[in-house]
TORKOL-4160 file (C-alpha; in steps of 0.2 Angstrom, whole numbers, padded with zeros to 4 digits, m for minus):
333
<pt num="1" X="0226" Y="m0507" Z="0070"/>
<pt num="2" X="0210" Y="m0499" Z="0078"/>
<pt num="3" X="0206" Y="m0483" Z="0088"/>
<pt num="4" X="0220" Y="m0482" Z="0102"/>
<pt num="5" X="0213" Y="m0479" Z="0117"/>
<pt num="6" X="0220" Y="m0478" Z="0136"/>
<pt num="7" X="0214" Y="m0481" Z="0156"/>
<pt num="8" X="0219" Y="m0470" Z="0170"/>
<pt num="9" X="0215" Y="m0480" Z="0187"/>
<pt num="10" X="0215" Y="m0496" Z="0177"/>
<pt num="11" X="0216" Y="m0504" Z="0195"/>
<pt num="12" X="0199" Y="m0500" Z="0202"/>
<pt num="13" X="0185" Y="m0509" Z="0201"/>
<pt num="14" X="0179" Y="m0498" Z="0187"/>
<pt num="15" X="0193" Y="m0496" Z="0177"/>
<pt num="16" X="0195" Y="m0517" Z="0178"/>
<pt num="17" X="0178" Y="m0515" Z="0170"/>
<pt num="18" X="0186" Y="m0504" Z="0156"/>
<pt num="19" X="0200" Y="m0515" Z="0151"/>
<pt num="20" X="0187" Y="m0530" Z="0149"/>
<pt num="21" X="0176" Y="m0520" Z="0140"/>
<pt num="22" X="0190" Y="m0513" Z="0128"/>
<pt num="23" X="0197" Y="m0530" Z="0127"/>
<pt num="24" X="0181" Y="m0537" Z="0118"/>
<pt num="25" X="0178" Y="m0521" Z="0110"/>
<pt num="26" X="0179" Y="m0524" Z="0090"/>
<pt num="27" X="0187" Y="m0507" Z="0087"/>
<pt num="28" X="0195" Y="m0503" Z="0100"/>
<pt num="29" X="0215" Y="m0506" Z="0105"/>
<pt num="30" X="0220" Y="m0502" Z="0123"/>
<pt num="31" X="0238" Y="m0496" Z="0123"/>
<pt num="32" X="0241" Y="m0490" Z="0142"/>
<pt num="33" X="0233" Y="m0494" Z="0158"/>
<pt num="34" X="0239" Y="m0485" Z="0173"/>
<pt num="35" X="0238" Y="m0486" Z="0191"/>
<pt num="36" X="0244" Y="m0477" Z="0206"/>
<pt num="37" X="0251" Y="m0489" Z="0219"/>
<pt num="38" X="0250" Y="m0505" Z="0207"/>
<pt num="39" X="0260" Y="m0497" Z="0195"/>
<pt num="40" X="0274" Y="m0509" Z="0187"/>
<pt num="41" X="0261" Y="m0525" Z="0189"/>
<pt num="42" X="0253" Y="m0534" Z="0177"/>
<pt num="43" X="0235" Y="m0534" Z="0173"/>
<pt num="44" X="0232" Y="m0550" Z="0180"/>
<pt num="45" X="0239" Y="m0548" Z="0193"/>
<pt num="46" X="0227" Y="m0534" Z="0198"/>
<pt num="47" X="0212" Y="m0541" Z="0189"/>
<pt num="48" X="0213" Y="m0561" Z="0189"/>
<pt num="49" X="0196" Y="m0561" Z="0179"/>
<pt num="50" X="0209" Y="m0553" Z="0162"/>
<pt num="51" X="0221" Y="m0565" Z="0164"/>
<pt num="52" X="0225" Y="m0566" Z="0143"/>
<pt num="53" X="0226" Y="m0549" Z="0144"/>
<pt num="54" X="0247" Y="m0547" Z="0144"/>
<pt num="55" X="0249" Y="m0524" Z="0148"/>
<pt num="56" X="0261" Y="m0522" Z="0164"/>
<pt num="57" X="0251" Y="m0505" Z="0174"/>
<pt num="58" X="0262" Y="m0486" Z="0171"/>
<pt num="59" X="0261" Y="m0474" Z="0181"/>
<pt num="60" X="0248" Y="m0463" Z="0178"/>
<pt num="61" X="0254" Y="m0449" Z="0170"/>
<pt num="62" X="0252" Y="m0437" Z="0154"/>
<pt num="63" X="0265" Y="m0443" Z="0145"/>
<pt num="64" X="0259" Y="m0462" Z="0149"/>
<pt num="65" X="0242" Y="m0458" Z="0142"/>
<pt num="66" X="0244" Y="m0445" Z="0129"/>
<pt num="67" X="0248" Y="m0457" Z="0113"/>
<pt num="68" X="0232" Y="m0464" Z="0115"/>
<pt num="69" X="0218" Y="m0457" Z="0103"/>
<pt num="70" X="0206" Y="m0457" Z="0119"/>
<pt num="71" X="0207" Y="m0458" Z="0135"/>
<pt num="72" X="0197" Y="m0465" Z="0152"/>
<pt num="73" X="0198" Y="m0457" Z="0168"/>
<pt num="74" X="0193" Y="m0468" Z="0182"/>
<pt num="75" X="0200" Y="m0460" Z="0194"/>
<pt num="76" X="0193" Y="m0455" Z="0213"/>
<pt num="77" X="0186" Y="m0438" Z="0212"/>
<pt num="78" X="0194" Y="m0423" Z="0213"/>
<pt num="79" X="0210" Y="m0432" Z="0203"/>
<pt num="80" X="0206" Y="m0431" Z="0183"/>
<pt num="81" X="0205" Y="m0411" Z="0182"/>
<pt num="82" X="0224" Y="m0409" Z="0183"/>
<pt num="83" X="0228" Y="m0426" Z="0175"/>
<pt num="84" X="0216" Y="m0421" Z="0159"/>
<pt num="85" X="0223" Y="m0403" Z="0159"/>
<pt num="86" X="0241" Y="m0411" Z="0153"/>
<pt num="87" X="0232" Y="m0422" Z="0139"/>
<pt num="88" X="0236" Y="m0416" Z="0122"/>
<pt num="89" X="0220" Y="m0404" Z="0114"/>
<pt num="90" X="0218" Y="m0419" Z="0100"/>
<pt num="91" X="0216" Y="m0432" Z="0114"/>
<pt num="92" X="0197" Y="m0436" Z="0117"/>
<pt num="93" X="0194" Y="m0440" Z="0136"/>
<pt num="94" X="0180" Y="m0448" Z="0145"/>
<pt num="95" X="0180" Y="m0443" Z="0162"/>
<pt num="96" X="0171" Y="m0457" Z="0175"/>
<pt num="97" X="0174" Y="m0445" Z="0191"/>
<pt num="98" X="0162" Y="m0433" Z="0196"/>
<pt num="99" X="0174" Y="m0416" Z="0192"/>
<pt num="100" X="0167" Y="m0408" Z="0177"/>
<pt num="101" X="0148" Y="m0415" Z="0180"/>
<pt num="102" X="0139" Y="m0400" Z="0186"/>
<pt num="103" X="0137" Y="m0384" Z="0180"/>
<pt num="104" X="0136" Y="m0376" Z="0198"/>
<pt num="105" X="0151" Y="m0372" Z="0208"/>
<pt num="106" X="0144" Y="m0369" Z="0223"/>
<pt num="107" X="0136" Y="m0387" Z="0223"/>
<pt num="108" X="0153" Y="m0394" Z="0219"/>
<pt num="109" X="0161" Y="m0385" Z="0234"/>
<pt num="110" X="0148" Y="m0389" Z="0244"/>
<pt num="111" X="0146" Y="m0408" Z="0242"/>
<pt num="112" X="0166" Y="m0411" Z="0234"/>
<pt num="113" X="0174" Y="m0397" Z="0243"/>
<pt num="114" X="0187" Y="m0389" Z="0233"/>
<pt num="115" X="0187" Y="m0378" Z="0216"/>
<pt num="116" X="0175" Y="m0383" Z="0204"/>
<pt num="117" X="0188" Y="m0387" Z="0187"/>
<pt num="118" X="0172" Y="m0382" Z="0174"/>
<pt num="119" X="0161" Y="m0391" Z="0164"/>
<pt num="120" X="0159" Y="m0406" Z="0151"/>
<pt num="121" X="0146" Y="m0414" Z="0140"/>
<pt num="122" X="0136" Y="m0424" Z="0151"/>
<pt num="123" X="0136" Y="m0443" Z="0148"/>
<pt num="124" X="0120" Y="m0451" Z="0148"/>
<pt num="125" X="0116" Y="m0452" Z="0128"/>
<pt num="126" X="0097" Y="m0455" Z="0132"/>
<pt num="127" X="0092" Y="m0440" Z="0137"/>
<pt num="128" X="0085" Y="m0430" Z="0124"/>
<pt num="129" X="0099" Y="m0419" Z="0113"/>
<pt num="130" X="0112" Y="m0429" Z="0122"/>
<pt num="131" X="0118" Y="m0441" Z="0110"/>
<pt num="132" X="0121" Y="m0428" Z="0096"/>
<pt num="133" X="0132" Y="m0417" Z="0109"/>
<pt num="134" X="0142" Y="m0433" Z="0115"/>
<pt num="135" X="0145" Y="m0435" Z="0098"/>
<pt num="136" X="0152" Y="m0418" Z="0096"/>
<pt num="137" X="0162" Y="m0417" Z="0109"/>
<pt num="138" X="0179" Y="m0421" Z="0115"/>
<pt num="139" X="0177" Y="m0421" Z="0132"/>
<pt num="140" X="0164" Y="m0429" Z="0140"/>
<pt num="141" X="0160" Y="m0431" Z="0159"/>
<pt num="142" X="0154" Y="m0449" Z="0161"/>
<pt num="143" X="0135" Y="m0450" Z="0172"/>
<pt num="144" X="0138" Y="m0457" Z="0189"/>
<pt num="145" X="0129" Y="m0473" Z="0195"/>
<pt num="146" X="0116" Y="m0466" Z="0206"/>
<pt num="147" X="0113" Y="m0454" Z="0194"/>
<pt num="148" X="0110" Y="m0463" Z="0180"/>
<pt num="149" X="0098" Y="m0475" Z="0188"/>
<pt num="150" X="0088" Y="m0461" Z="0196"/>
<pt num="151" X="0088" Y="m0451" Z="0180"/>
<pt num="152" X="0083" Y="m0463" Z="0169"/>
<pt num="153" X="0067" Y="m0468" Z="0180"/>
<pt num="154" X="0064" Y="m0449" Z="0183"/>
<pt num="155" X="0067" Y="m0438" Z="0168"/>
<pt num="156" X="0055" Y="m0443" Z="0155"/>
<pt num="157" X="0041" Y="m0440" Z="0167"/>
<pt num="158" X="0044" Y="m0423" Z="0174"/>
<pt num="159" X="0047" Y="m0419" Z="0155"/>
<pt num="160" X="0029" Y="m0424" Z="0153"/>
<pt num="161" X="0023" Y="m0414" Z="0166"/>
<pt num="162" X="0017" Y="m0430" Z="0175"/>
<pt num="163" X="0029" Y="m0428" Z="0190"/>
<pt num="164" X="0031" Y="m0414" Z="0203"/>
<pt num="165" X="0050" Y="m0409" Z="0200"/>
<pt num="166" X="0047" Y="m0402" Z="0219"/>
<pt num="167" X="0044" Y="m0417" Z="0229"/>
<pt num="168" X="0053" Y="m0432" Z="0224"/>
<pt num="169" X="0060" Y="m0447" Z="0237"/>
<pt num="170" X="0072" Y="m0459" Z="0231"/>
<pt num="171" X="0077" Y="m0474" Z="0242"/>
<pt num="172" X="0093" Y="m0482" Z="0233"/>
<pt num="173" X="0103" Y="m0499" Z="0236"/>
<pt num="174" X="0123" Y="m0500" Z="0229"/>
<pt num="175" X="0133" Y="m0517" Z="0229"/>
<pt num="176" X="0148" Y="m0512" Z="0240"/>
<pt num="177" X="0158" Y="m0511" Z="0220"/>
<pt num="178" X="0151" Y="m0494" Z="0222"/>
<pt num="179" X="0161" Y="m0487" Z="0239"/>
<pt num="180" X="0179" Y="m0493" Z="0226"/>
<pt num="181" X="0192" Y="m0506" Z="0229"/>
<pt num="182" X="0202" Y="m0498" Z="0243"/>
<pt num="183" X="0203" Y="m0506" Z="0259"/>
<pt num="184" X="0187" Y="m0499" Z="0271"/>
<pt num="185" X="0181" Y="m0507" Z="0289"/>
<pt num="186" X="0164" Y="m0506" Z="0285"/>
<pt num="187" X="0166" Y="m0513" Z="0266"/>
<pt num="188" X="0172" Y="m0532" Z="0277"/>
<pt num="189" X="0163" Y="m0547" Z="0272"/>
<pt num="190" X="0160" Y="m0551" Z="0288"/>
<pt num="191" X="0152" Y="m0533" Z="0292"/>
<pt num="192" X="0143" Y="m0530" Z="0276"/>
<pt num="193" X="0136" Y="m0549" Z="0274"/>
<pt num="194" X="0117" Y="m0551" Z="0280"/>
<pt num="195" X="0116" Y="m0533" Z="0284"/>
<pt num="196" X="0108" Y="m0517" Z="0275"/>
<pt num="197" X="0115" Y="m0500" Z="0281"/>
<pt num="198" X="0110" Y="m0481" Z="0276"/>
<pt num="199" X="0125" Y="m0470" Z="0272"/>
<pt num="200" X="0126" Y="m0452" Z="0266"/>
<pt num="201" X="0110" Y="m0448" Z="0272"/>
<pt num="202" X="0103" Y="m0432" Z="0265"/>
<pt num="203" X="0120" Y="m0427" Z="0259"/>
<pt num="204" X="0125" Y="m0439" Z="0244"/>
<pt num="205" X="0136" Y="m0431" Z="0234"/>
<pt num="206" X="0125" Y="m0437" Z="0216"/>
<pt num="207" X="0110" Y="m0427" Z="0222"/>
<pt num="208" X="0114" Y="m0413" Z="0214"/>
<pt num="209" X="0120" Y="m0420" Z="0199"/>
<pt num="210" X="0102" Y="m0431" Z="0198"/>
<pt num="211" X="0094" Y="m0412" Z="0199"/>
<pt num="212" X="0103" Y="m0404" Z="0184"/>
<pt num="213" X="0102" Y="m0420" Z="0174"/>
<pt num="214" X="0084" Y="m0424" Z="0179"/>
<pt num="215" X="0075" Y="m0408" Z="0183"/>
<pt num="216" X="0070" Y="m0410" Z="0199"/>
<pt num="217" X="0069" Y="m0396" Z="0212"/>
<pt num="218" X="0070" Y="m0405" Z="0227"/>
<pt num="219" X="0075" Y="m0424" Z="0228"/>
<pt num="220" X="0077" Y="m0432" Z="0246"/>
<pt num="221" X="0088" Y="m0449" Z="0244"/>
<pt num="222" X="0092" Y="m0463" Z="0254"/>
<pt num="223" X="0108" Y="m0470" Z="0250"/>
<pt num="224" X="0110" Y="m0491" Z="0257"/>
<pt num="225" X="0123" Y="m0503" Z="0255"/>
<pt num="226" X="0117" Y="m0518" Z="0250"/>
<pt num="227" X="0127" Y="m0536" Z="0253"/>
<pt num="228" X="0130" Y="m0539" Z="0236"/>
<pt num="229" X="0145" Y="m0534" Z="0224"/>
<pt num="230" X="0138" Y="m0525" Z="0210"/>
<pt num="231" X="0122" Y="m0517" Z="0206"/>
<pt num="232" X="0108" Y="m0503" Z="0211"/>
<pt num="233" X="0091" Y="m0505" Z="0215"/>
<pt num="234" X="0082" Y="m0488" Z="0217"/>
<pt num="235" X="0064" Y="m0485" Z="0219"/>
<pt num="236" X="0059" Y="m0467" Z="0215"/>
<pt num="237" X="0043" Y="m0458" Z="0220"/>
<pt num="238" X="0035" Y="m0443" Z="0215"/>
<pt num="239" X="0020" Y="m0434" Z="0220"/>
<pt num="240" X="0011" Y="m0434" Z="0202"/>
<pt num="241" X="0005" Y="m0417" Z="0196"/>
<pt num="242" X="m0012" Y="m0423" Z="0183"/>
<pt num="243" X="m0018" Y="m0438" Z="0175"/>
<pt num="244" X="m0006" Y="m0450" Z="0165"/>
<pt num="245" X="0001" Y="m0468" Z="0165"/>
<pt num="246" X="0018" Y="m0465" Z="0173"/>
<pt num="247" X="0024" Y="m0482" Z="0163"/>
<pt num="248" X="0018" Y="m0477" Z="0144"/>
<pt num="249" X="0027" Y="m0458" Z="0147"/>
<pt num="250" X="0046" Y="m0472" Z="0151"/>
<pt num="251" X="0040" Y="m0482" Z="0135"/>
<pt num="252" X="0038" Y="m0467" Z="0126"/>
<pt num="253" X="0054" Y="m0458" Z="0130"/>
<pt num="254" X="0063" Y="m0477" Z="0128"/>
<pt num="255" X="0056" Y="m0485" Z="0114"/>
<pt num="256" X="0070" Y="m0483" Z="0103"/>
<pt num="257" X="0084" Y="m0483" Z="0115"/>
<pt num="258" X="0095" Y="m0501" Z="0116"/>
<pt num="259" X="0100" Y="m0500" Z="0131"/>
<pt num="260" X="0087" Y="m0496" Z="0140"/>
<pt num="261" X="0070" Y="m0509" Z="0145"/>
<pt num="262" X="0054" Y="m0504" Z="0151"/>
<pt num="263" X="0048" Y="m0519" Z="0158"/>
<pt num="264" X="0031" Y="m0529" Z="0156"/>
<pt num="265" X="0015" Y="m0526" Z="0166"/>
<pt num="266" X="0019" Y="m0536" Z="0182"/>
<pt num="267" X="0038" Y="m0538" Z="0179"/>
<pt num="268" X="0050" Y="m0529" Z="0191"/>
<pt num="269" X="0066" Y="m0524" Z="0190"/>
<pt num="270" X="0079" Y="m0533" Z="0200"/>
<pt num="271" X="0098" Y="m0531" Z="0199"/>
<pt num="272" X="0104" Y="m0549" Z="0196"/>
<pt num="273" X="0095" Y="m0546" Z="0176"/>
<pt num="274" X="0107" Y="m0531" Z="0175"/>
<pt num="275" X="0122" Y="m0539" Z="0180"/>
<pt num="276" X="0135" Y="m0538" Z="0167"/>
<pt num="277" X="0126" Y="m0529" Z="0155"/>
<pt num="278" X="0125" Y="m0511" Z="0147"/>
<pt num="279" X="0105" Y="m0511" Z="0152"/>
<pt num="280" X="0095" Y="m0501" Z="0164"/>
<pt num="281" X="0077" Y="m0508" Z="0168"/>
<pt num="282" X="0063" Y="m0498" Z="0173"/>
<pt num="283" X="0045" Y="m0502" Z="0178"/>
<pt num="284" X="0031" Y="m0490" Z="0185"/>
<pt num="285" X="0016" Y="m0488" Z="0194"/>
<pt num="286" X="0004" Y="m0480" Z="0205"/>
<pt num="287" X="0004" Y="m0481" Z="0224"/>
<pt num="288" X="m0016" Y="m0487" Z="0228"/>
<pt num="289" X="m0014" Y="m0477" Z="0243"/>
<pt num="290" X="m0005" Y="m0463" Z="0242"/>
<pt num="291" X="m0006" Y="m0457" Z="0223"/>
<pt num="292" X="0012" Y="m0456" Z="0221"/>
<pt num="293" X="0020" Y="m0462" Z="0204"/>
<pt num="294" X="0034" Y="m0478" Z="0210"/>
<pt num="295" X="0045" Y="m0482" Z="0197"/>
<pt num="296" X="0060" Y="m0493" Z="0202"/>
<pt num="297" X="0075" Y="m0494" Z="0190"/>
<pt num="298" X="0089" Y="m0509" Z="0190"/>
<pt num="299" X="0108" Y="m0508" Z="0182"/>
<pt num="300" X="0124" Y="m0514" Z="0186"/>
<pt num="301" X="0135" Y="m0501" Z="0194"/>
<pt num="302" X="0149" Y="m0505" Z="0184"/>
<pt num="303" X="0142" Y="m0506" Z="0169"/>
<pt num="304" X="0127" Y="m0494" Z="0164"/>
<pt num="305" X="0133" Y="m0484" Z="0179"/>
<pt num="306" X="0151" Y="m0482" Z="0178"/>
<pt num="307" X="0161" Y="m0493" Z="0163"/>
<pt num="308" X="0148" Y="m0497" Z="0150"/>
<pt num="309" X="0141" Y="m0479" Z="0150"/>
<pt num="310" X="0159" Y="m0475" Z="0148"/>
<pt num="311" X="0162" Y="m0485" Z="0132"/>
<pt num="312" X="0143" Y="m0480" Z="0125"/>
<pt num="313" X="0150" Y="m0462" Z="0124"/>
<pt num="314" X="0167" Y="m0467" Z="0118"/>
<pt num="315" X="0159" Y="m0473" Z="0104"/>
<pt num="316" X="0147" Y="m0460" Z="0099"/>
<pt num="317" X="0165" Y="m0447" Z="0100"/>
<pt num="318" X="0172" Y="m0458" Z="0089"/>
<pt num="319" X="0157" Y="m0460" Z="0077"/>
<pt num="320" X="0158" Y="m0478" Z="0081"/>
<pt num="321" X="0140" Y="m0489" Z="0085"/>
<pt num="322" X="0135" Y="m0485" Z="0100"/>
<pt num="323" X="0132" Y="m0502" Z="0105"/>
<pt num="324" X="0150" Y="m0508" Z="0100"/>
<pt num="325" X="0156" Y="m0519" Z="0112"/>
<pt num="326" X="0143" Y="m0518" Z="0123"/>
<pt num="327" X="0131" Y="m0532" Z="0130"/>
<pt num="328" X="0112" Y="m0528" Z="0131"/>
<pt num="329" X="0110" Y="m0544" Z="0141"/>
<pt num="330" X="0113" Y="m0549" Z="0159"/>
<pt num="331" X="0123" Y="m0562" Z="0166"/>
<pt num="332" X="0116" Y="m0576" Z="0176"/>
<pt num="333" X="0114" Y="m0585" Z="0189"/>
């Protein structure tokens, strides 16, 4: 018998990701998955890719969810606070949503809307002192998927003093995974196929998330949806503030991290790589022109942005490898 663990919102996209990633997961034994509408059908029949996997969907509830030894949240924002207020105090929880990411409550109510429900550990292990807190916590508020691509790239350089945490540009591309599974006009095939469209601009809800975790001041960002199901490009710019090679300050901050690839001179990240995997790729450089530092970062959405981050800090909570179950390798073609 392994570690019992449970998925609230098991029918999204993400939480589909979580049940396949708990599935393979050597220490891990999924006990409840819970849905809101799909409530009383089977896994496979939500998710076709885990047919094998034989769980019929509860309701998402406390009493559903509170035998587990840990619990995902994947569920739409705004939603986890009061669910994870009914867990039992020995119940570990792993929130995906954004409702206890930022420590400022006047950001929350002015990009959420609503009452800002606290605090949590931040999710994203690489950042320095984060992995020891995740370890020691048992409530963690998972990174969101703009957020960790754009802080990984961004981080370790104003850290270093090389970038201006005042003037930073982000253009950033999301599969059309990213918007969730529910039934949208503009999510179509036949509206998003052979088309690039901006959305949210200069009011994305991860901006300020992106600050707190990266320490930037002041970050413009261009959100697109990009004809493809899963993945984020982003390219980040920064106006830089001395001398120093943008791309040895990332292979210094990464050099021991397993999930995260700073790639060779001349290779550039692209999200096909990333697909299905836990990794994030970075490359950077100067602009000839301008000066500014360019560094562009590749993951999977579902993975490193939303699932496979998830399951990373499960396992540091539960003193487990904090590769278990995960994939540093894409899938391909």
């Amino acid at each position: 018998m392994g570690i019992r663990v449970a998925v609230a919102g098991a029918s999204g996209y993400a939480g589909g990701e979580l049940l396949r990633l708990i599935a393979g997961h050597p220490e891990l034994d999924l006990v409840a998955a819970t849905a809101h509408t799909q409530a009383g059908s089977p896994v496979a029949a939500v998710h076709p890719q885990l047919t094998g996997l034989d769980l019929v969907l509860g309701a998402t509830d406390a009493a559903t969810l509170s035998d587990a030894d840990l619990v995902f949240l994947a569920l739409p924002h705004g939603q986890s606070a009061a669910l994870a207020a009914q867990l039992p105090a020995g119940v570990k929880v792993v929130d995906l949503g954004a409702d206890f990411r930022l420590r400022d409550g006047d950001a929350w109510g002015r990009y959420y809307g609503g009452t800002h429900a606290g605090t949590w550990t931040y999710g994203l292990p690489e950042l320095p002192g984060h992995r020891a807190a995740i370890a020691a916590s048992d409530r963690v508020a998972n990174t969101g998927c703009y957020a960790a691509t754009i802080t990984l790239a961004l981080a370790p350089l104003i850290a270093a003093g090389l970038a201006d945490p005042a003037d930073v540009v982000v253009v950033a591309s999301s599969g059309t995974s990213g918007a969730g599974r529910s039934a949208k006009v503009n999510l179509l095939a036949s509206e998003v196929m052979g088309d690039l469209s901006p959305y949210k601009v200069g009011a994305h809800q991860h901006v300020p998330e992106i600050k707190q975790a990266s320490g930037a001041t002041s970050l413009s960002m261009t959100p697109v949806l990009a004809p493809m199901p899963r993945g984020i490009l982003a390219t980040v710019t920064a106006r830089p503030l001395g001398p120093g090679d943008p791309r040895e300050a990332l292979q210094n901050a990464y050099a021991e991290e397993p999930f995260v690839h700073v790639l060779p001179t001349g290779s550039w990240p692209h999200t096909a790589a990333t697909a299905g995997s836990n990794s994030c790729h970075l490359q950077a450089t100067l602009d000839v022109d301008s000066g500014r530092i360019v560094v562009v970062s590749a993951l999977d959405n579902l993975g490193k942005g939303a699932a496979g981050q998830a399951v990373q800090c499960a396992n540091l909570m539960l003193g487990l490898p904090e590769t278990a179950g995960l994939s540093v390798f894409g899938v391909a073609p």
